[in-house]
C-alpha positions in Angstrom: 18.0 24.5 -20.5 14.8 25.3 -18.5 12.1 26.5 -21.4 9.1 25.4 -19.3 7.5 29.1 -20.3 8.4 29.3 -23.7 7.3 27.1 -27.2 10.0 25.2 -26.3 9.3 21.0 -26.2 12.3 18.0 -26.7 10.5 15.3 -28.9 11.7 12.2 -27.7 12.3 8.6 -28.7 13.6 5.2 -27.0 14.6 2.1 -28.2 14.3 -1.1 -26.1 16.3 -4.5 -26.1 13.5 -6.6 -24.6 10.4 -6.2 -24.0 10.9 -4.8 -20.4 10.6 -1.1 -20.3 13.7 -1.1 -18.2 15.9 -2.1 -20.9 16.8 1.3 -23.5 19.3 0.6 -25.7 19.0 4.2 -27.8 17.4 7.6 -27.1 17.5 10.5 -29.0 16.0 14.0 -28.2 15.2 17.1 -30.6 14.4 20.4 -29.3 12.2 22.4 -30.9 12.3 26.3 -30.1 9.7 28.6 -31.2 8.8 26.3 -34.2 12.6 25.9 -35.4 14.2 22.4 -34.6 17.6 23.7 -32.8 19.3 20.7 -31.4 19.5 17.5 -31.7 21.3 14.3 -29.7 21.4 10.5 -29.5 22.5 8.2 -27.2 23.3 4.4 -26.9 22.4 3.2 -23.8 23.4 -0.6 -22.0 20.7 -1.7 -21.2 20.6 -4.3 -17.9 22.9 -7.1 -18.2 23.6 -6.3 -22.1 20.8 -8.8 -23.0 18.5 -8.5 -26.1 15.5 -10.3 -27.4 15.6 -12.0 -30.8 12.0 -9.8 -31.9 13.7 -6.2 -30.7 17.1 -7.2 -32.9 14.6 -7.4 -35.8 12.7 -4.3 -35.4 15.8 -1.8 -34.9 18.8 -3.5 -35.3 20.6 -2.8 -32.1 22.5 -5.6 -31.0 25.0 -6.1 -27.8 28.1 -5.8 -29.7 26.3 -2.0 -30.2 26.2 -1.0 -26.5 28.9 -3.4 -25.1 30.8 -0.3 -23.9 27.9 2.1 -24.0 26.7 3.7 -20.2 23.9 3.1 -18.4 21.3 5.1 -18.0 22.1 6.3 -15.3 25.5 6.8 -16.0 24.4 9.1 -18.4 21.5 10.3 -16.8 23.4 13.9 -15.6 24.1 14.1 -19.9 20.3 13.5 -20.5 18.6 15.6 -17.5 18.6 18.9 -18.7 16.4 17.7 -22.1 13.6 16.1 -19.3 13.9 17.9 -16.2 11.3 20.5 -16.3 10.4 20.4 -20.4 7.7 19.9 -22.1 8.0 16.0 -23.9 6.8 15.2 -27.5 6.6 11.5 -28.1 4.8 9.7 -30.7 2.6 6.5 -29.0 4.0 8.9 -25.7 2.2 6.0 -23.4 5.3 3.8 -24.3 8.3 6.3 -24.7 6.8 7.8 -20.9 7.1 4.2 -19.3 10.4 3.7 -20.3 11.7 6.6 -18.3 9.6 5.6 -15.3 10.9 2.4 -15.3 14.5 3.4 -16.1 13.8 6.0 -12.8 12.2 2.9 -11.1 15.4 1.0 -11.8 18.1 3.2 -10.9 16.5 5.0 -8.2 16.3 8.3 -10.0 14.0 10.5 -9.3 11.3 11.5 -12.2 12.3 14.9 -13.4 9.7 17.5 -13.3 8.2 17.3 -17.1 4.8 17.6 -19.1 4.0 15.6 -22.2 2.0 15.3 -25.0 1.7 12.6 -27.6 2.1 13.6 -30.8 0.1 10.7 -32.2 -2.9 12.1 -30.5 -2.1 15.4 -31.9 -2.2 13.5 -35.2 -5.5 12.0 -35.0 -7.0 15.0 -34.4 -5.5 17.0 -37.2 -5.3 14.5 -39.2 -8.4 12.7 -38.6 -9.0 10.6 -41.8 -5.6 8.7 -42.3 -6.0 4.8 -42.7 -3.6 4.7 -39.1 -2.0 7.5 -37.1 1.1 5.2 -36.6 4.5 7.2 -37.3 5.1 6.3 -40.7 1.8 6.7 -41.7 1.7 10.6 -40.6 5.2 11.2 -41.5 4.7 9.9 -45.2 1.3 12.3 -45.3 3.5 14.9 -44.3 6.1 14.4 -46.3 8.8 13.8 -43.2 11.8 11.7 -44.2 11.4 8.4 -41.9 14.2 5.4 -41.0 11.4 4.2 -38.6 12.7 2.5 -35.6 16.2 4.3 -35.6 15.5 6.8 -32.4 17.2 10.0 -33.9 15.0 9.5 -37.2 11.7 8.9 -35.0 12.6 11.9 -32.7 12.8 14.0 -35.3 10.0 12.8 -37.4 8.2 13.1 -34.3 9.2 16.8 -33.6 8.1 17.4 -37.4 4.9 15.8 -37.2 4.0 18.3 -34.0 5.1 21.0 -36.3 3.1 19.8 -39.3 0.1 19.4 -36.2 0.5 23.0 -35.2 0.0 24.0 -38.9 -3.1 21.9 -39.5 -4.5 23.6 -36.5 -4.0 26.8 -37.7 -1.9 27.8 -34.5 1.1 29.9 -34.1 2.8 27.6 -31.5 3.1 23.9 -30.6 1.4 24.6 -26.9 -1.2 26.9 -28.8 -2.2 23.3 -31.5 -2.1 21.4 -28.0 -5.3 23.4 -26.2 -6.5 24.6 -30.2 -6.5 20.2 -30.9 -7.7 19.4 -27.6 -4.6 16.9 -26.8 -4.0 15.3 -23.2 -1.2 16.7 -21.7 0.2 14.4 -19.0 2.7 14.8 -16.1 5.7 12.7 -15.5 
């Protein structure tokens, strides 16, 4: 699945059992081709030594009895490579879902996969400049997206909307033509 020349980008989304960056309990991934969302796929993932904090229970119900038999990252890591390893990454608040597979590759001795990124809440503040917020709920209910926030399939794929929805504010015919057209970062892995 190499689509590093095409509009091709996986919009991405983690969950976490504690507050370390090391600990994903749930990722999901949709790819977007040439504007049309064409796959989707979630994972839960055991994080370090099962354990979960109290606060990340509460924000998206994931609890151990979840991922008790679930892999590792990097047991699934071969499953999740081809969606990272030279693609461009959607994420919304990207600066979190990013550190999460840095520390995951930190962790398990992986190396980082060859990827660009862009964050699709930066994409939103610019084409959407005069929302109250340009949290995830907040753009996906201006743009009409159906949102479970905190579920990582849901987020991915409001996330992979909201790009779309960014590309069409802009005017653009692609996602990497909004990207230069909005003026986002785009970062490296």
């Amino acid at each position: 699945m190499n689509h590093i020349d095409r509009d091709t980008w996986v919009a991405l989304d983690f969950e976490t059992a504690t507050g370390g960056h090391d600990s994903a309990c749930s990722l999901a991934v949709v790819v977007v081709e040439n504007g049309d969302i064409v796959e989707a796929r979630d994972w839960l993932i055991r994080p370090p030594g099962n354990n979960y904090s109290y606060h990340n229970i509460q924000v998206h119900g994931i609890q151990p009895h979840d991922t008790w038999d679930a892999p590792s990252y990097d047991a699934l890591y071969a499953e999740i490579e081809p969606y990272l390893e030279n693609q461009h990454l959607l994420a919304h608040w990207a600066q979190f879902d990013i550190s999460v597979i840095r520390a995951l590759h930190t962790r398990y001795g992986i190396p980082l996969p060859s990827a660009h990124h862009v964050c699709t809440c930066g994409m939103a503040r610019k084409a959407f400049p005069r929302l109250a917020n340009h949290q995830l709920p907040t753009v996906s209910e201006h743009c009409g997206i159906s949102l479970n926030h905190h579920d990582a399939a849901s987020d991915a794929l409001a996330c992979a909307n909201v790009a779309l929805h960014c590309r069409d504010q802009a005017g653009a015919s692609s996602i990497h033509e909004a990207v230069q057209l909005l003026g986002t970062r785009v970062g490296r892995l």
